[in-house]
C-alpha positions as CSV (number, residue, x, y, z in Angstrom):
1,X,-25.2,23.3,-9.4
2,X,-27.1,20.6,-8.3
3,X,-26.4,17.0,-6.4
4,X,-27.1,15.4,-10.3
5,X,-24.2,18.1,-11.7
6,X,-21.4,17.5,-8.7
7,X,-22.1,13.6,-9.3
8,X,-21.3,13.6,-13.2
9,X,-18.4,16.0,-12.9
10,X,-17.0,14.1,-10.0
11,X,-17.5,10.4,-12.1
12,X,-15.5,12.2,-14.5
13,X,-12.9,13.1,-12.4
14,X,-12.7,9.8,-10.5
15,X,-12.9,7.4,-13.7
16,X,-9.6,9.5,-14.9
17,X,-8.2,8.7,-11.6
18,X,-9.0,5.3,-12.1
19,X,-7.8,4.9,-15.4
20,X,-4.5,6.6,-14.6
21,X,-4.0,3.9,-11.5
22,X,-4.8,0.9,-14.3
23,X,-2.0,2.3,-16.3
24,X,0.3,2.9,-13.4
25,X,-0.3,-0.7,-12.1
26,X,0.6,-1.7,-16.2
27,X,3.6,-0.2,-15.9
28,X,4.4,-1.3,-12.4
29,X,3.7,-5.1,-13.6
30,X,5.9,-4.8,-17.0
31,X,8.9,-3.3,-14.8
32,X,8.5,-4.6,-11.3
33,X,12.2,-4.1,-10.5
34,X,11.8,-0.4,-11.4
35,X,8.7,-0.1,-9.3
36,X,10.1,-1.7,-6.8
37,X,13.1,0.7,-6.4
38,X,11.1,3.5,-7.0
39,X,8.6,2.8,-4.3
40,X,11.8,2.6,-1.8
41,X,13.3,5.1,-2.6
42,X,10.1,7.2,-2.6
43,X,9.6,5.8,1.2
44,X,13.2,7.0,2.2
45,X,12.1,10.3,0.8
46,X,9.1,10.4,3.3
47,X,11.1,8.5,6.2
48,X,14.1,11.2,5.8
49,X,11.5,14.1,5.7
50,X,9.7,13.0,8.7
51,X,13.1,12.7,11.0
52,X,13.9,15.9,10.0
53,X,10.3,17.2,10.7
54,X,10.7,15.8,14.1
55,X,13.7,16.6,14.8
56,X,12.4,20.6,14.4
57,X,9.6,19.9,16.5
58,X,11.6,18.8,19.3
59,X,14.3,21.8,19.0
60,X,11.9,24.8,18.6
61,X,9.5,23.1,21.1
62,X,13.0,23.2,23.5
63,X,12.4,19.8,24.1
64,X,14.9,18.1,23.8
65,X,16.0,16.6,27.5
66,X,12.3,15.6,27.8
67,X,12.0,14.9,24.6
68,X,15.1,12.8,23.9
69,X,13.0,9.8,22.8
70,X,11.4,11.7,20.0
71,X,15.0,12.8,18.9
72,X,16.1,8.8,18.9
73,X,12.8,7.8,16.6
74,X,13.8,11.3,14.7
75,X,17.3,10.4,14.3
76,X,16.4,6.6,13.3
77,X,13.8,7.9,10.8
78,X,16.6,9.4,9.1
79,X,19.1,6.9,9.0
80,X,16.5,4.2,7.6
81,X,15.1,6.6,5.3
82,X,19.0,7.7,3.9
83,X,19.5,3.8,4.4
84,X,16.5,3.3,1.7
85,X,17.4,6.4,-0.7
86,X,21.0,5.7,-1.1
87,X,21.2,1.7,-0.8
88,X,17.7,1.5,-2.8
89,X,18.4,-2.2,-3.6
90,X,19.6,-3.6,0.0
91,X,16.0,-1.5,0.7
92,X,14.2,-3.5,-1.8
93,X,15.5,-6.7,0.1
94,X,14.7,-6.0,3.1
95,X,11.4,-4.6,2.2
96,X,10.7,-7.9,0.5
97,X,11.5,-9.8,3.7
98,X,9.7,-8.1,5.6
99,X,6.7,-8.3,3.2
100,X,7.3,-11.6,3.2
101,X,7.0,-11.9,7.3
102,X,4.2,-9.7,6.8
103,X,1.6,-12.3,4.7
104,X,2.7,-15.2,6.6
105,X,2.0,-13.6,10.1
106,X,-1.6,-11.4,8.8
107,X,-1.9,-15.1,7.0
108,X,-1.6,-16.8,10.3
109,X,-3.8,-14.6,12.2
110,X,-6.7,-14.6,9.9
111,X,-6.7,-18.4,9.8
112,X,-6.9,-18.4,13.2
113,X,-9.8,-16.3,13.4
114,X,-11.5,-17.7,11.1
115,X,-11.6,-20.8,12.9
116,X,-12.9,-18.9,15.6
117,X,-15.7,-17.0,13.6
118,X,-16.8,-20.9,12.5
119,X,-20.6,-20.2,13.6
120,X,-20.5,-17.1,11.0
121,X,-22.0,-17.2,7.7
122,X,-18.7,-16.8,5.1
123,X,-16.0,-18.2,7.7
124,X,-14.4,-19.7,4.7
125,X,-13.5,-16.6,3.1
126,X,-11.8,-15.1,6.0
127,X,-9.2,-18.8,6.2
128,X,-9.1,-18.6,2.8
129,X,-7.6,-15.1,3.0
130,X,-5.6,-16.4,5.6
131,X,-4.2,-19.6,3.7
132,X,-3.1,-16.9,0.5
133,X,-1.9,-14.3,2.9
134,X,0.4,-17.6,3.9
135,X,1.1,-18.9,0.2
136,X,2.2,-15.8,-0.9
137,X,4.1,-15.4,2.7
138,X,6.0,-18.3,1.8
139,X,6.6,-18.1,-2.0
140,X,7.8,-14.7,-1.6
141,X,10.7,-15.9,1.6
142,X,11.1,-19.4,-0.5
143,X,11.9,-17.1,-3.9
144,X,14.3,-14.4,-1.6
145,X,16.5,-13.3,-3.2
146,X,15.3,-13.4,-6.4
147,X,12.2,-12.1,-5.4
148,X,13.4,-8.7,-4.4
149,X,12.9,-7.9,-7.9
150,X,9.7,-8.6,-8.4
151,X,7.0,-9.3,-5.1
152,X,6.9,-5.5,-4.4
153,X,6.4,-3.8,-8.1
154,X,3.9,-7.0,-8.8
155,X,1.8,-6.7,-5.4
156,X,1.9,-2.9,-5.9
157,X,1.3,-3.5,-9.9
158,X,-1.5,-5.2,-8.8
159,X,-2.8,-3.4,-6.1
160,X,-2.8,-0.4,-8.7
161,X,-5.2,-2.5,-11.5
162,X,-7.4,-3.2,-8.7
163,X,-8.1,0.2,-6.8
164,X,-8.4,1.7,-10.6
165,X,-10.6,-1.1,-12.0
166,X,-12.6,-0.7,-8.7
167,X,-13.0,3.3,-9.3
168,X,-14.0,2.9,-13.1
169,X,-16.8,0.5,-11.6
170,X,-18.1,2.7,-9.0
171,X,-18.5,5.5,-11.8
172,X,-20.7,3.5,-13.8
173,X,-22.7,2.3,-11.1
174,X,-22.8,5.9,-9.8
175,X,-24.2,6.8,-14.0
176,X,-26.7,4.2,-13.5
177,X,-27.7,5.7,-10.3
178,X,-27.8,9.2,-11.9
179,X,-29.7,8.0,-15.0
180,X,-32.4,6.0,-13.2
181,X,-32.7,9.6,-11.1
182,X,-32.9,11.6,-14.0
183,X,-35.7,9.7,-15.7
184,X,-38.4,9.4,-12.9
């Protein structure tokens, strides 16, 4: 098989993927509630599994005097990842606040760099991260608690539309490349 074969079967594959992360994000946007709870839930999941994980590796390792700090982050991975799978909406809240925290201090921080990058060429683009990072910061804290049923399915929704849309692009620049190969 050659480079020309793996790239076509590959840009299948990967404008699949990107379709199926455009419909995803669809979905996520038309029920952001649901996505919302779903996507806590489905970090509980991970949160409970890892606890437990480390909680094994501590007790075959015979660890656990030494290791008693592993056991405390064990044991808290499992009661905020039970928290998440069987409060899911109390998650969702507290996800969204933190979210909310989240933009407003990233927002923060990248305005202040970008004050400090002011001798680079596109400075403006890094504080105008910044000042959105700190809108939506704000809108999303100003909204609570209403908008623990929407901010997370939405910004996932959209993240979703975005990776996918960005995939589908890369496969038809990666054609291009292939074609203008193919015909010198």
């Amino acid at each position: 098989m050659t480079l020309i074969d793996i790239i076509k079967k590959e840009a299948r594959t990967t404008k699949w993927i990107g379709i199926v992360l455009i419909i995803l994000g669809i979905l996520s946007l038309v029920a952001p509630f649901a996505a919302g709870l779903s996507i806590t839930v489905m970090i509980g999941v991970l949160l409970l599994l890892s606890g437990i994980a480390q909680l094994v590796i501590v007790f075959r390792a015979g660890s656990f005097g030494e290791g008693l700090l592993l056991v405390l982050l064990a044991i808290l991975s499992i009661i905020a990842g039970g928290y998440m799978v069987f409060q899911p909406v109390a998650a969702l809240a507290t996800l969204t606040l933190f979210l909310a925290v989240y933009f407003i201090v990233t927002g923060v921080v990248e305005a202040i760099g970008a004050f400090g990058a002011r001798q680079m060429q596109g400075w403006g683009w890094l504080l105008f991260d910044g000042i959105v990072s700190i809108a939506l910061g704000v809108m999303i804290w100003h909204q609570f608690p209403l908008s623990g049923a929407w901010a997370i399915g939405i910004l996932v929704g959209v993240r979703l539309i975005v990776s996918g849309l960005t995939l589908v692009a890369i496969v038809g620049m990666a054609k291009d490349v292939v074609r203008s190969i193919s015909e010198a």
